[in-house]
C-alpha positions in Angstrom: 126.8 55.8 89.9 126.6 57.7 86.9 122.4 58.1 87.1 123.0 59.1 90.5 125.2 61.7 90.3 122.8 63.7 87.1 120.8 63.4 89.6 122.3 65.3 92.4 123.3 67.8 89.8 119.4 68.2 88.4 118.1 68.6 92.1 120.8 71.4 92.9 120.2 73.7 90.0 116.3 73.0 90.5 116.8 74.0 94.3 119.3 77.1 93.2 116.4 78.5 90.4 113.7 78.2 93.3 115.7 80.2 95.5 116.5 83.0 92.8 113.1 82.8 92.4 111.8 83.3 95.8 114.4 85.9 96.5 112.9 87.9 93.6 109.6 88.0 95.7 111.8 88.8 99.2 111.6 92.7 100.1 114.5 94.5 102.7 113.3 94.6 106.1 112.8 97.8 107.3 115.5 99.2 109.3 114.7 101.0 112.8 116.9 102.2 115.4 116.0 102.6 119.1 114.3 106.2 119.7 112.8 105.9 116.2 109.0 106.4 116.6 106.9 103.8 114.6 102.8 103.4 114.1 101.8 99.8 115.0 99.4 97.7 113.4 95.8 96.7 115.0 95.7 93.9 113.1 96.2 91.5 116.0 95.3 93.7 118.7 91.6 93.3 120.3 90.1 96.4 121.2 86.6 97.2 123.1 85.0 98.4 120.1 83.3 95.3 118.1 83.7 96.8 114.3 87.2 96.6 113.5 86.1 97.8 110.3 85.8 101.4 111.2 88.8 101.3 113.9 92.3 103.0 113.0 94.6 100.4 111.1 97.3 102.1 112.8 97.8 103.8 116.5 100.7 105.1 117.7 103.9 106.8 117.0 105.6 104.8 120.0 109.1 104.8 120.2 111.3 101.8 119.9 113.2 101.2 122.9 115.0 97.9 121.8 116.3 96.2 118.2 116.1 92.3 119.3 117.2 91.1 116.0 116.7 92.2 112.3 112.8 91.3 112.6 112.1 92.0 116.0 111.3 95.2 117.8 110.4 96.0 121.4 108.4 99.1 121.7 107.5 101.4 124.8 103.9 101.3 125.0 102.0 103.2 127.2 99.4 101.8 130.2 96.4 101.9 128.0 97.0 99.0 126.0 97.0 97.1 128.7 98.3 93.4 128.7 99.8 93.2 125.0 102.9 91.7 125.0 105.2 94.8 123.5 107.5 92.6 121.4 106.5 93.1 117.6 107.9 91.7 113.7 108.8 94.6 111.7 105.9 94.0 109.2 103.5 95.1 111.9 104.9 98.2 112.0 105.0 101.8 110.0 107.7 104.3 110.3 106.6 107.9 111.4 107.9 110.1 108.6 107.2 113.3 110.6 107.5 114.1 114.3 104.3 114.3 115.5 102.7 114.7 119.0 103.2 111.6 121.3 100.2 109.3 122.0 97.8 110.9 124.4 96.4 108.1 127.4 93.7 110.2 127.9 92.7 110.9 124.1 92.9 106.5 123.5 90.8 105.9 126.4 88.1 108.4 126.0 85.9 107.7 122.9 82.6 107.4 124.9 79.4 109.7 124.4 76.6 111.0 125.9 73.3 110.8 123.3 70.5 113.3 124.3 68.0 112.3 122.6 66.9 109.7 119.6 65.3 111.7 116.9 64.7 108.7 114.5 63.8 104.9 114.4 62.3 102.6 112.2 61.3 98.9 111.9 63.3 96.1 109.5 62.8 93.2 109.7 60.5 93.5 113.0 63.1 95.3 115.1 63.7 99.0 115.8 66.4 100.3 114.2 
C-alpha cells in the first residue's frame, strides 16, 4: 500500500513539472473581435499559380464577421476565393495594424499578361529555355 501510494505521489509531481513545462512553451491566443480586419495565411490555400514560392504569404485584410470560440474565426471572404471553407484557427491569421483599402475582386483575379515578343532563349540541357 505504502509502494503504491509513493507512487501515485511521484507520477503527479512528474505530470504537474511537465505541464509547467509545456505552459512555458504556450503563447496567448490572439484576441479579435467581429469587424476587426485580419490578413489570412496561404499556407493551406491552393491557388492557380504553381510556385507558391513567389506567391503572397498573406492576402487580405478581410473582416471577421463571427468569434466561434477562442481559436476559431469566421471571416467574410469575398467571391474570388471561391470554394474555401471561410472558418479559420487563429494562427492562420495576422492582424491589420493599419486600415488599409479593402481587397479588390478585380485586382486578385487579374494577374495575367500579354508578352509581345521573346527577345532571348537558350538551350540547357537540350531544351529552350
Amino acid at each position: 500500500q505504502e509502494c503504491w501510494r509513493k507512487v501515485r505521489i511521484a507520477l503527479k509531481e512528474s505530470s504537474e513539472r511537465n505541464k509547467k513545462q509545456a505552459d512555458k512553451r504556450q503563447q496567448p491566443s490572439q484576441d479579435f473581435r467581429v469587424g476587426d480586419k485580419v490578413y489570412l495565411s496561404t499556407k493551406y490555400i491552393r491557388f492557380k499559380f504553381n510556385n507558391k514560392k513567389l506567391g503572397s504569404k498573406y492576402i487580405g485584410p478581410f473582416p471577421i464577421e463571427k468569434i466561434i470560440n477562442p481559436v476559431s474565426v469566421k471571416l467574410t471572404l469575398p467571391k474570388w476565393l471561391g470554394r474555401v471553407y471561410p472558418v479559420f484557427h487563429v494562427n492562420l491569421l495576422k492582424p491589420s495594424l493599419q486600415e488599409g483599402p479593402d481587397v479588390d475582386e478585380g485586382a486578385q483575379q487579374n494577374n495575367e499578361y500579354e508578352i509581345d515578343k521573346i527577345l532571348n532563349a537558350r538551350m540547357y540541357r537540350n531544351n529552350v529555355q
